[in-house]
C-alpha positions in Angstrom: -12.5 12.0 16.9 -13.0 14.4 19.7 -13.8 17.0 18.0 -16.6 19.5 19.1 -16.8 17.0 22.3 -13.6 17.8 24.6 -15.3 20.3 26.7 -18.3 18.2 27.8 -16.2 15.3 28.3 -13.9 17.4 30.5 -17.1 19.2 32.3 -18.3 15.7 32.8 -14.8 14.2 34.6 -15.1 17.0 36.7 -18.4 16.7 38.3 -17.3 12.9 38.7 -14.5 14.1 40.5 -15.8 16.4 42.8 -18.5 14.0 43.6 -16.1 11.4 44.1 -14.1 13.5 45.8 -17.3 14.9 48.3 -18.3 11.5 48.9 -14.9 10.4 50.4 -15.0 13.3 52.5 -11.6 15.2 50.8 -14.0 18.1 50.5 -17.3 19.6 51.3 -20.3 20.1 49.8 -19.5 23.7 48.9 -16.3 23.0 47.8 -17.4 20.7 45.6 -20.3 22.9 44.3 -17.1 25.7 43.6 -15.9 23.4 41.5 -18.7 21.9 39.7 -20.9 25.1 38.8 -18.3 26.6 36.7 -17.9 23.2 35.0 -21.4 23.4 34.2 -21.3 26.9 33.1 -18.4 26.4 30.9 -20.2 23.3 28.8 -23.6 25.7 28.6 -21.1 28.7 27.3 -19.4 26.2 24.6 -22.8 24.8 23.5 -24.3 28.1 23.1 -21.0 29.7 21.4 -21.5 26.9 19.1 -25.2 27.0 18.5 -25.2 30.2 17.7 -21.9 29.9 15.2 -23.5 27.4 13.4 -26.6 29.9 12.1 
């Protein structure tokens, strides 16, 4: 069901988190860009991995 889907899903929570979590003032701003950037980075990574595998 999830197949081929976890890691954006999970990429996704995790920007909602750290915005959530930035807006309620647990954290900065550049905390919560530590957090989301690699988030980001990783869903890019899987997308190309599996772009590129699928050739």
């Amino acid at each position: 069901m999830l197949s081929g889907y976890k890691t954006y899903i999970l990429a996704c929570v995790t920007v909602i988190g750290a915005a959530a979590s930035y807006l309620v003032g647990d954290m900065t701003i550049q905390q919560a860009l530590a957090i989301v950037v690699p988030a980001i980075s990783g869903a890019f990574v899987r997308h190309g991995i599996a772009t590129t595998a699928a050739k």
